[in-house]
N, CA and C atoms as an extended XYZ file, in Angstrom:
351
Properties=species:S:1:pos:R:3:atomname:S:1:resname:S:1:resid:I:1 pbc="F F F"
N        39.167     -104.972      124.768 N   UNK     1
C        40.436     -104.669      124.153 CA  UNK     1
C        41.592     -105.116      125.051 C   UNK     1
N        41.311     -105.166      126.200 N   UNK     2
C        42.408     -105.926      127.443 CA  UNK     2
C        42.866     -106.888      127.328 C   UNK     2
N        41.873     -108.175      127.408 N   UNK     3
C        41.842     -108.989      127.142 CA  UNK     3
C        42.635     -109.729      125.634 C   UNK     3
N        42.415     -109.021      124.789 N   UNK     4
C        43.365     -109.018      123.305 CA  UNK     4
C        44.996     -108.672      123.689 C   UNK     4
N        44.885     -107.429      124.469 N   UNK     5
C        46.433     -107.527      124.523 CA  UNK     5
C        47.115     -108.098      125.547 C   UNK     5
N        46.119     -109.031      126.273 N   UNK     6
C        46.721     -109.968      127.173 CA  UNK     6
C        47.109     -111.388      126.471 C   UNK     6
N        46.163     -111.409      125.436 N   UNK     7
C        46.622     -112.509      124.584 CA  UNK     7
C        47.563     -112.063      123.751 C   UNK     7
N        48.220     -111.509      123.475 N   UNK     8
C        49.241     -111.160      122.529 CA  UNK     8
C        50.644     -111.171      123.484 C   UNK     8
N        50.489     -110.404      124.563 N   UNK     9
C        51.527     -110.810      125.540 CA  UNK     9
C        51.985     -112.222      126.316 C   UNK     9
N        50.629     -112.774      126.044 N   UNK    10
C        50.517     -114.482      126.079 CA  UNK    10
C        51.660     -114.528      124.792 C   UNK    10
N        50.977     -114.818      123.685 N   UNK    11
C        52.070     -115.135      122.892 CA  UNK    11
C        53.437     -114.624      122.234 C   UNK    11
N        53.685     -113.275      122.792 N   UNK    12
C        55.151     -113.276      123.219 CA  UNK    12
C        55.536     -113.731      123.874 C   UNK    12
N        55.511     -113.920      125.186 N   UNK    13
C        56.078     -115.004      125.973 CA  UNK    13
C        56.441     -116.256      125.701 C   UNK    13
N        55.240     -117.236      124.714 N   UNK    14
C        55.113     -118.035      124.500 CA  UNK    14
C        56.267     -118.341      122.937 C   UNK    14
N        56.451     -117.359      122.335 N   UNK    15
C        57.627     -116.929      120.942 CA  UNK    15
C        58.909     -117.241      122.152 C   UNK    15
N        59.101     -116.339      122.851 N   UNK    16
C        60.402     -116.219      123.355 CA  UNK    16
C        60.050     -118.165      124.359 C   UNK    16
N        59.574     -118.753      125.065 N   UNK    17
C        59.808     -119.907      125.395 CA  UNK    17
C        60.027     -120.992      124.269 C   UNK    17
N        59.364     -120.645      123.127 N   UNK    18
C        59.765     -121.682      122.285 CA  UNK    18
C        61.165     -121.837      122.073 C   UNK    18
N        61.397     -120.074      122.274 N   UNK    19
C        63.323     -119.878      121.440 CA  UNK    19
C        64.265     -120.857      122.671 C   UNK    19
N        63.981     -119.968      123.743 N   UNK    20
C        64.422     -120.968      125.138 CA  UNK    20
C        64.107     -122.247      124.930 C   UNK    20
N        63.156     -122.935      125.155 N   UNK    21
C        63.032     -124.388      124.823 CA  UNK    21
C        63.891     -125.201      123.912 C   UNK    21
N        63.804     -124.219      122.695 N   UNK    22
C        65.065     -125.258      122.133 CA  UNK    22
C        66.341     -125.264      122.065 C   UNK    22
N        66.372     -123.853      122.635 N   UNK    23
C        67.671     -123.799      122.836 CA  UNK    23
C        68.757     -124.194      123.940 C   UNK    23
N        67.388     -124.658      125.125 N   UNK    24
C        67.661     -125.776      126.124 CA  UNK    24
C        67.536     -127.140      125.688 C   UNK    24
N        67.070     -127.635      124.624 N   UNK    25
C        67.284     -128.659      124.107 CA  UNK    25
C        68.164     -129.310      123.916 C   UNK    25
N        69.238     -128.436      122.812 N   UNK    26
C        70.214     -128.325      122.273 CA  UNK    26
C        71.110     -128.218      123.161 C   UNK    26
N        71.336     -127.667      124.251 N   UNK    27
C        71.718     -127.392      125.410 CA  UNK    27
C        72.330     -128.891      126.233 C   UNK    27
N        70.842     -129.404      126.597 N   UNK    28
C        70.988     -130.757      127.380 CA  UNK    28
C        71.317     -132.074      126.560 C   UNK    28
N        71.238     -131.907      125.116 N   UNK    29
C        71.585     -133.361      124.325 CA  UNK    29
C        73.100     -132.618      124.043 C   UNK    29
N        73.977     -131.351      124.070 N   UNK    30
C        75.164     -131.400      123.911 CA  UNK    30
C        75.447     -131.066      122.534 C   UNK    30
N        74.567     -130.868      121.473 N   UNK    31
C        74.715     -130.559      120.337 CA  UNK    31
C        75.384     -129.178      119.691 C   UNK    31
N        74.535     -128.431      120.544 N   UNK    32
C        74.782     -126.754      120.079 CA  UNK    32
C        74.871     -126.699      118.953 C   UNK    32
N        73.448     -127.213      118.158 N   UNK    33
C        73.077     -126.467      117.079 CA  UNK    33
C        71.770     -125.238      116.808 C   UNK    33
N        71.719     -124.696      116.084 N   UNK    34
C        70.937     -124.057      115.583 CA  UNK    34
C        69.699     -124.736      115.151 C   UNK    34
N        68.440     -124.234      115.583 N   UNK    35
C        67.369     -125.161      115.185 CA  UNK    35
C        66.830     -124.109      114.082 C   UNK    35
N        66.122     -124.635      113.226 N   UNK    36
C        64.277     -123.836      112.643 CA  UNK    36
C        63.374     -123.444      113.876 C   UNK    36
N        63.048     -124.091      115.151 N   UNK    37
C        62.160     -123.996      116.472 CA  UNK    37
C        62.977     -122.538      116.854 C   UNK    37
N        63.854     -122.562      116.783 N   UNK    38
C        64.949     -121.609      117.436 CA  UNK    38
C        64.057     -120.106      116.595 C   UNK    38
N        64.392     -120.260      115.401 N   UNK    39
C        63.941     -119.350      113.980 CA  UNK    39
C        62.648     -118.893      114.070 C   UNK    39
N        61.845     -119.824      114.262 N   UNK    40
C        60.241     -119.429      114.863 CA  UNK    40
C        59.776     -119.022      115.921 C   UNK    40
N        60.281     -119.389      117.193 N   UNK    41
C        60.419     -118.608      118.214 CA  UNK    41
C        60.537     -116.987      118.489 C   UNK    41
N        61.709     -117.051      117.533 N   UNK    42
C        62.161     -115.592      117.457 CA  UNK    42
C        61.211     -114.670      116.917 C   UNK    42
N        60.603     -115.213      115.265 N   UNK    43
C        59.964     -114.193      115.029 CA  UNK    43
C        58.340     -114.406      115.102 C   UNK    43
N        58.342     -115.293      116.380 N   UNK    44
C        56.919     -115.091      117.408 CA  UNK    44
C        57.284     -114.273      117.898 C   UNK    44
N        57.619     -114.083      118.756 N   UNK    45
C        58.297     -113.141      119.818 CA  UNK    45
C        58.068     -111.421      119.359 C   UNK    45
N        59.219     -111.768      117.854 N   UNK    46
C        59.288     -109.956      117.345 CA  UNK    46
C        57.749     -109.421      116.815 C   UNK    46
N        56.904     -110.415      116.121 N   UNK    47
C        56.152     -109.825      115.447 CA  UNK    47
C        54.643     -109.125      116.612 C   UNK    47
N        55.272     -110.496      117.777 N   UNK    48
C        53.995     -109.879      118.645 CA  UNK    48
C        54.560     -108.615      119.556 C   UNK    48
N        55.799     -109.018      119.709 N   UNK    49
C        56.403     -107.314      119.979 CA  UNK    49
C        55.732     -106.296      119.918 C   UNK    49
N        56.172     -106.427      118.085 N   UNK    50
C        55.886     -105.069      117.309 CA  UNK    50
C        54.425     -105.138      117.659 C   UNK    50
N        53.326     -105.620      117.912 N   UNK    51
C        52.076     -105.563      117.764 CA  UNK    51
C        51.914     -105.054      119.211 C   UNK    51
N        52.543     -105.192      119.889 N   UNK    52
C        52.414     -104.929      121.642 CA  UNK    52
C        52.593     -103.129      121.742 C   UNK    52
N        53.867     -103.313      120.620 N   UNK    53
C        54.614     -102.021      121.136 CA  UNK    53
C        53.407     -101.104      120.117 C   UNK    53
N        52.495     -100.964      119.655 N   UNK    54
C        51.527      -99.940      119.076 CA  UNK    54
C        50.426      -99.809      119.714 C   UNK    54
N        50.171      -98.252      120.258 N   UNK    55
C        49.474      -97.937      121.358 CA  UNK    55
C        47.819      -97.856      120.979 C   UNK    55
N        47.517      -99.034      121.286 N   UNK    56
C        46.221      -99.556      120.913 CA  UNK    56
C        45.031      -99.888      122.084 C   UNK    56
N        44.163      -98.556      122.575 N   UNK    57
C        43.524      -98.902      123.724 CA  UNK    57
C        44.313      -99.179      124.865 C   UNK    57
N        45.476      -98.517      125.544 N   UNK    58
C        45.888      -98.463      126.428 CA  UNK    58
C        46.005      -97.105      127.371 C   UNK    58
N        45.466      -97.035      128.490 N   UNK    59
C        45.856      -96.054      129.605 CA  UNK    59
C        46.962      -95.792      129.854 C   UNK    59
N        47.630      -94.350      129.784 N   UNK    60
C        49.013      -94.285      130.124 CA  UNK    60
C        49.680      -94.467      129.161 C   UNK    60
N        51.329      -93.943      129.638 N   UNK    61
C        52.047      -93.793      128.276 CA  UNK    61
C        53.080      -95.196      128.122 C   UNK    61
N        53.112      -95.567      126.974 N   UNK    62
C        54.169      -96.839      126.837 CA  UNK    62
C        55.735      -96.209      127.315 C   UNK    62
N        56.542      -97.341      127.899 N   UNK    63
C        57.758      -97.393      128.250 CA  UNK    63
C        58.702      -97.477      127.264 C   UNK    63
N        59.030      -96.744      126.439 N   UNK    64
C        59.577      -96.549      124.964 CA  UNK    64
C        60.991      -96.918      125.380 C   UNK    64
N        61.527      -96.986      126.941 N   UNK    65
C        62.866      -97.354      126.777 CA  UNK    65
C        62.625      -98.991      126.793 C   UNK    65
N        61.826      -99.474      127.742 N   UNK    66
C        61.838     -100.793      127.852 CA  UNK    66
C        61.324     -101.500      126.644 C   UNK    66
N        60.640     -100.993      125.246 N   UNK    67
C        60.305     -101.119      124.020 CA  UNK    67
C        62.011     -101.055      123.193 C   UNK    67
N        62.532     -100.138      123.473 N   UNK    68
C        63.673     -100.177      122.494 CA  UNK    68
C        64.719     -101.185      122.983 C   UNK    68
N        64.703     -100.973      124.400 N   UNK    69
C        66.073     -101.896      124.767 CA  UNK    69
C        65.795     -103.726      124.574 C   UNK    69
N        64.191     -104.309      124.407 N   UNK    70
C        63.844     -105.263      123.912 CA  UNK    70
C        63.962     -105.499      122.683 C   UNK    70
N        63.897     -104.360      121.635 N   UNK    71
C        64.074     -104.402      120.238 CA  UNK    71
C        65.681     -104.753      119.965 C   UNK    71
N        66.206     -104.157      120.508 N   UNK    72
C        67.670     -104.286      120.321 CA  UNK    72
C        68.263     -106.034      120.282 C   UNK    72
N        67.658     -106.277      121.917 N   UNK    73
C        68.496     -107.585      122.338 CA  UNK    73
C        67.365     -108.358      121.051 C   UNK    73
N        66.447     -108.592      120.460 N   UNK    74
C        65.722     -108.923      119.766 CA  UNK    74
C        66.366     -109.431      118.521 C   UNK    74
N        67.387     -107.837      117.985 N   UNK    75
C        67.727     -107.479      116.730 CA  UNK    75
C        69.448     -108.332      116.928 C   UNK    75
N        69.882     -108.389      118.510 N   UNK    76
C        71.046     -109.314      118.080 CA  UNK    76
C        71.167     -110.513      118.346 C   UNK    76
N        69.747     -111.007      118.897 N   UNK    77
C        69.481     -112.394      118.811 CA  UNK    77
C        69.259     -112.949      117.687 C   UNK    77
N        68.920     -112.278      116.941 N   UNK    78
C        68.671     -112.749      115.499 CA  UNK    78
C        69.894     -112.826      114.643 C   UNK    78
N        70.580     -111.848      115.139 N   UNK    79
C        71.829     -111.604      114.211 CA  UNK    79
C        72.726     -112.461      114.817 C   UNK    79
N        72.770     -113.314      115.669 N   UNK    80
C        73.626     -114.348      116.303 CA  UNK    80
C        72.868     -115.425      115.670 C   UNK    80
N        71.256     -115.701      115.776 N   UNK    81
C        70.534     -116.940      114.939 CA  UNK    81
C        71.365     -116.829      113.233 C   UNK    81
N        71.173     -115.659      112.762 N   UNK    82
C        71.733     -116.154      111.546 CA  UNK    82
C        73.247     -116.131      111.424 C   UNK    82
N        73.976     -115.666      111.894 N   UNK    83
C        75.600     -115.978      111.733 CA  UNK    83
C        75.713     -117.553      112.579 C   UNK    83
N        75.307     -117.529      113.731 N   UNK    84
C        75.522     -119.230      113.836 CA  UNK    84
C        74.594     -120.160      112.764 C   UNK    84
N        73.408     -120.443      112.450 N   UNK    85
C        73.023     -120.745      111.071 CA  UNK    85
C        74.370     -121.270      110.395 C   UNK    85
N        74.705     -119.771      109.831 N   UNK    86
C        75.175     -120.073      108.851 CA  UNK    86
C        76.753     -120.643      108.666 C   UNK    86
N        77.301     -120.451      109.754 N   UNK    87
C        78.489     -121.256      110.014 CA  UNK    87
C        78.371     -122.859      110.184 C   UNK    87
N        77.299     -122.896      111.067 N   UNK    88
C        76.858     -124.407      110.949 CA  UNK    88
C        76.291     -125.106      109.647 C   UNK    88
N        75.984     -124.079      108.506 N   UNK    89
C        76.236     -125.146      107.396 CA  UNK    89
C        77.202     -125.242      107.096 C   UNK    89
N        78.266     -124.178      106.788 N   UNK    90
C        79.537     -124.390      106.523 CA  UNK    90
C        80.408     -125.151      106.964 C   UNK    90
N        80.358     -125.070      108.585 N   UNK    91
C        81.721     -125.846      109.297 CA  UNK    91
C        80.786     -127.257      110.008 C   UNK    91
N        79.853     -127.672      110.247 N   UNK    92
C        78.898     -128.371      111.236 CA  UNK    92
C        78.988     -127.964      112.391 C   UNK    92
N        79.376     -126.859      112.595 N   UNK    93
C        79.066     -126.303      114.370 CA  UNK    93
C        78.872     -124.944      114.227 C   UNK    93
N        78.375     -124.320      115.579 N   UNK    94
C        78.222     -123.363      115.733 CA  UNK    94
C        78.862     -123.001      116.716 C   UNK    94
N        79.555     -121.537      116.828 N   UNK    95
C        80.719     -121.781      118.083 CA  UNK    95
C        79.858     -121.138      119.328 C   UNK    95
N        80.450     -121.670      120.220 N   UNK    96
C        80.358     -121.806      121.255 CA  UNK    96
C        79.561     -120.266      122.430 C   UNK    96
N        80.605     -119.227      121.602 N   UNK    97
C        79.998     -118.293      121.959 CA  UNK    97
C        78.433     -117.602      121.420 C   UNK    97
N        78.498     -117.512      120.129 N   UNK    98
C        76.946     -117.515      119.192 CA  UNK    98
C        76.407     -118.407      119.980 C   UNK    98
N        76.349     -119.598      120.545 N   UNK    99
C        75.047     -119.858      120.713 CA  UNK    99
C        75.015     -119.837      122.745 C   UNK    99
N        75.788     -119.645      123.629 N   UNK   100
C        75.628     -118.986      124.718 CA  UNK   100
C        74.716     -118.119      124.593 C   UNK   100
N        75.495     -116.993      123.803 N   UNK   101
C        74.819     -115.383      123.466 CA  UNK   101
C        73.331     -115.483      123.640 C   UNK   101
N        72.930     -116.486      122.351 N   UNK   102
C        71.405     -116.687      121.788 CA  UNK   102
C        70.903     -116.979      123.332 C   UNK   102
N        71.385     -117.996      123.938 N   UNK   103
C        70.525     -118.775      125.267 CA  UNK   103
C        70.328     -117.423      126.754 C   UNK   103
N        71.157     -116.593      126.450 N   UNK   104
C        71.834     -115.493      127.586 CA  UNK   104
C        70.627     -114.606      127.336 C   UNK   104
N        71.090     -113.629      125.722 N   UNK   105
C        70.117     -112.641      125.747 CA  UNK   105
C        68.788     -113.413      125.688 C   UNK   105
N        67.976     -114.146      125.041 N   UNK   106
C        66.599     -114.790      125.302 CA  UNK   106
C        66.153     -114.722      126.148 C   UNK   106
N        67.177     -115.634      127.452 N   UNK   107
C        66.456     -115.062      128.989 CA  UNK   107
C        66.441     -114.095      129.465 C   UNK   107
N        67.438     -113.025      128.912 N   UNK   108
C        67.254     -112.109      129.675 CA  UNK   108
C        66.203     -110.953      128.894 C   UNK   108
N        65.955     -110.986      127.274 N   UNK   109
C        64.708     -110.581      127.078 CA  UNK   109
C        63.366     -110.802      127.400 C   UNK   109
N        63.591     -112.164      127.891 N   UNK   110
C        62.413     -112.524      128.616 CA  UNK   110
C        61.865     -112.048      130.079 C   UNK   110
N        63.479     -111.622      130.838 N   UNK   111
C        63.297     -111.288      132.058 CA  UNK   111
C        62.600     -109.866      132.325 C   UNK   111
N        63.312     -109.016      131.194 N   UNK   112
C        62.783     -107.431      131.080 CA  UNK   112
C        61.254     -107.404      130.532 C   UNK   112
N        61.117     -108.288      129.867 N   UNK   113
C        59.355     -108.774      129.619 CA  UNK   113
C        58.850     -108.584      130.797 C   UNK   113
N        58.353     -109.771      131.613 N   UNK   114
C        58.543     -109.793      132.645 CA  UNK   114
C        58.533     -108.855      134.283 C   UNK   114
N        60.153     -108.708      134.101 N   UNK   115
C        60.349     -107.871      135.577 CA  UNK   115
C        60.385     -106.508      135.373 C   UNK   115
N        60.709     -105.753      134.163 N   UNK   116
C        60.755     -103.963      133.996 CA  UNK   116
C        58.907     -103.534      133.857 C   UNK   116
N        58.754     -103.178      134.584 N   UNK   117
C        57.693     -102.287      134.983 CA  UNK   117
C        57.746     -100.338      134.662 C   UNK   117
């Protein structure tokens, strides 16, 4: 059963690098757009979350703050994916700040992955 939720934490990690990846993409060609890679990333990331965050064969009690405060930055990464989205069909850009935000919180949901113990 370890082993399973080591692979699932594999592929959260691997959700949240996709989001990073393209959003360093976008980044280094100067575009600052919104991708679909961006979109899938994300809800790699949430769905293996949610699958992480249910106490399934684990010793000890889950960190319900470090579970919520990931859900959150989760819930306004998304909500920055779709308001930039959707400005960028409207206007062809996405401003400047929406998509910082997206590149900021990502790493740093990734970091509390990661470094909060």
């Amino acid at each position: 059963m370890e082993i399973l939720r080591h692979v699932v934490v594999l592929v959260h990690l691997v959700g949240f690098a996709i989001l990073f990846g393209a959003w360093v993409v976008e980044l280094v060609n100067g575009r600052h757009h919104i991708t679909r890679l961006m979109h899938w990333g994300l809800a790699i990331a949430g769905v293996a979350g949610l699958i992480l965050a249910a106490p399934w064969g684990i010793e000890g009690d889950l960190n319900y703050a470090k579970i919520g405060t990931k859900l959150v930055i989760l819930l306004i990464i998304g909500a920055l994916l779709g308001v930039g989205a959707a400005r960028q069909r409207k206007s062809g850009s996405v401003p400047p700040a929406i998509f910082w935000g997206i590149g900021i919180l990502t790493f740093a949901n990734a970091a509390i992955a990661v470094l909060w113990r």
